[in-house]
C-alpha positions, 0 to 999 in steps of 0.5 A: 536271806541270810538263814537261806543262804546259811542252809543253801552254801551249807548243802552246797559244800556237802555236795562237793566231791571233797566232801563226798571222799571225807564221808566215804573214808569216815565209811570204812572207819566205823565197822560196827552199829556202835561205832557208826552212831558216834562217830557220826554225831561226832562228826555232825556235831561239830560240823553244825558249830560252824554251820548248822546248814553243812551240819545237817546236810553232811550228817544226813549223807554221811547217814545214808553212806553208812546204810549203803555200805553196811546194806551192802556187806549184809551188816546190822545196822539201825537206821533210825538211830543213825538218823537221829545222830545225823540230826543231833547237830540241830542241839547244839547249832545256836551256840555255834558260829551260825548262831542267829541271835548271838551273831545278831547283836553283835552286829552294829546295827541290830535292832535292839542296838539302842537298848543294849549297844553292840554285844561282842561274840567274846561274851556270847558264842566264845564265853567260857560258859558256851565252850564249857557246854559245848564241849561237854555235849561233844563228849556225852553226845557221842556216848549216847550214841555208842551206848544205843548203838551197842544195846540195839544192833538193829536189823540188816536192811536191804538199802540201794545206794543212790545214783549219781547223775551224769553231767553232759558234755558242754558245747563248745564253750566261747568268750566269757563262758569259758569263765564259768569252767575256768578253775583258775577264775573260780579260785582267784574270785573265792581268794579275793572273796574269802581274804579281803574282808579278812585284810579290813579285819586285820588293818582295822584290829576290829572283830565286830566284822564278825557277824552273819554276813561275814559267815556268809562270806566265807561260806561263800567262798569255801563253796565255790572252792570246793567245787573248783568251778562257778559252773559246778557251783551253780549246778550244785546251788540249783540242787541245794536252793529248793532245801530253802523254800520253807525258810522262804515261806515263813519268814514274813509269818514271823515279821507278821507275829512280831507285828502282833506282839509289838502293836498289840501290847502282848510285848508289855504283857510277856514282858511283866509276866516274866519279872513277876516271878523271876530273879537275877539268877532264875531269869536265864532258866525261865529265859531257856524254858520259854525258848523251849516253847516258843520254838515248837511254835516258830522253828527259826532262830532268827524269827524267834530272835525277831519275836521274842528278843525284845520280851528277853532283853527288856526283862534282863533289863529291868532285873539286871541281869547278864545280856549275854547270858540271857541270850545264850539261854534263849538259844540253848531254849531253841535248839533243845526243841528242834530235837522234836521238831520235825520242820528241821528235819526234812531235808534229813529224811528226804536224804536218807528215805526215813520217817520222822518216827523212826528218828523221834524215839531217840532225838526225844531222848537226846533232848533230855540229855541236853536239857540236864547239860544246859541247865547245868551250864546255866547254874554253874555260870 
């Protein structure tokens, strides 16, 4: 339910009006292939820190806003790279403030909480090695989307841009129904909403309160803020909701493969192999690469915290090494594969009308830029 409303209140604040004036600005900003792919990834990049969800959906907008208008003045534009920088948001999002695992174990009642307590955001998500890594991908992520753009031009396409539904008049609206169009409803429920979870945080001094629900939370809030009425909020969910139904699907797939592993003795038996050929400072490489795999196979973060969580921690244990650091490892692992998973990438090109093909050729090539980033981050730290 929460990675489910993550992508849900994501696509939802895409779909505001606020949103839809930002991206048609950043439009006439970028007047060249070049300067569209970096910007572009830029813009999705760290949009996906906050919320993988928003990420995504806006990268993929905004992709299919440039095509529009670039299709429309007879420019050349490649369409494939555009998308393959409207996804690369998807490299970097565990590490942000949506990060499944991160936010997890700094809750205080996770499930691995008896074997390593409560694990603060400061050592995982805000430690200077995540900071270090993600602001280096800020910086060489956009250039290799300039350099691509500027070496491959592409082709002018005919693109028609898509037409936006009309909404039909209300009737007459009585008693409490008025609520759902009153914006001064809608914005006082969205203040209540957004600052008094933020007064506990303050009289209590205790961010510990930060975790997925409170991301939630403020999600929450800024969605229906952005649409100015519950109405349109509703609207706006009903359209955002079906982008959920795959996530829906295979969550009880991955309860079931925790099942396997835990019951089965596979927990014991990936937990040895781990230790017999790793170290203290190996580990969080080995750690990075599994996640890799594993994540081909399970494309969640939260279900493959679920699966392989355990394995980590257990073998961070028993060779001493950083929690925090291992788990941000795992992370790194996660997110660098999705740049050739295609599951993450539907509702991209359900938005912009491309295939998976002609987006693969450069996020493959992102995943190696990625994968030198993360390891050096991983040795430095």
């Amino acid at each position: 339910m929460q990675m489910i409303l993550i992508l849900v209140l994501g696509y939802v604040l895409a779909l505001s009006n606020g949103v839809d004036r930002i991206i048609s600005r950043l439009t006439v900003l970028v007047d060249t292939n070049a300067k569209a792919a970096a910007v572009l990834s830029f813009v999705t990049l760290l949009l996906s820190f906050f919320n993988w969800g928003l990420g995504l959906v806006f990268g993929a907008i905004f992709a299919r806003k440039i095509a529009e208008s670039y299709s429309a003045r007879g420019l050349k534009f490649n369409y494939g790279l555009l998308g393959a920088a409207a996804y690369s948001g998807m490299m970097v999002w565990h590490g942000g403030l949506s990060g499944s695992a991160p936010l997890k174990i700094a809750e205080g009642n996770h499930f691995l909480v008896e074997r390593i307590g409560q694990v603060a955001l400061k050592t995982t998500l805000f430690s200077s090695m995540n900071i270090f890594a993600s602001f280096i991908l800020l910086l060489l992520v956009p250039a290799f989307f300039y350099f691509f753009g500027f070496m491959n031009q592409g082709k002018t396409m005919k693109l028609t841009a898509t037409s936006k539904s009309k909404v039909a008049s209300s009737k007459a609206l009585a008693g409490a129904e008025k609520l759902d169009y009153s914006k001064l409803f809608a914005y006082g429920f969205a203040f209540l909403i957004l600052f008094i979870p933020l007064y506990v945080i303050i009289q209590n001094r205790d961010s510990s309160f930060i975790n997925l629900n409170y991301i939630n939370t403020i999600l929450f809030a800024f969605a229906i803020l952005s649409h100015g009425s519950i109405n349109k909020f509703l609207n706006a969910t009903q359209k955002a909701i079906t982008s959920s139904a795959g996530i829906l699907i295979q969550f009880p797939l991955y309860a079931g493969i925790m099942g396997i592993m835990k019951y089965s003795g596979l927990y014991i038996l990936f937990t040895n192999y781990f230790l017999e050929f790793s170290t203290q400072i190996s580990f969080p490489f080995y750690t990075m690469l599994s996640a890799a795999i594993v994540n081909v196979f399970v494309p969640s973060g939260g279900g493959q915290w679920i699966v392989q969580g355990p394995i980590v921690v257990e073998a961070a244990l028993k060779l001493g090494a950083s929690i925090p650091k291992s788990v941000m490892a795992l992370a790194y692992g996660d997110q660098l594969t999705n740049m050739i998973q295609p599951f993450w990438a539907l509702p991209l090109l359900g938005i912009t009308g491309l295939k998976a093909k002609e987006v693969f050729p450069y996020s493959i090539l992102l995943m190696v830029l990625g994968s030198l980033v993360f390891v050096l981050t991983l040795l430095l730290f």
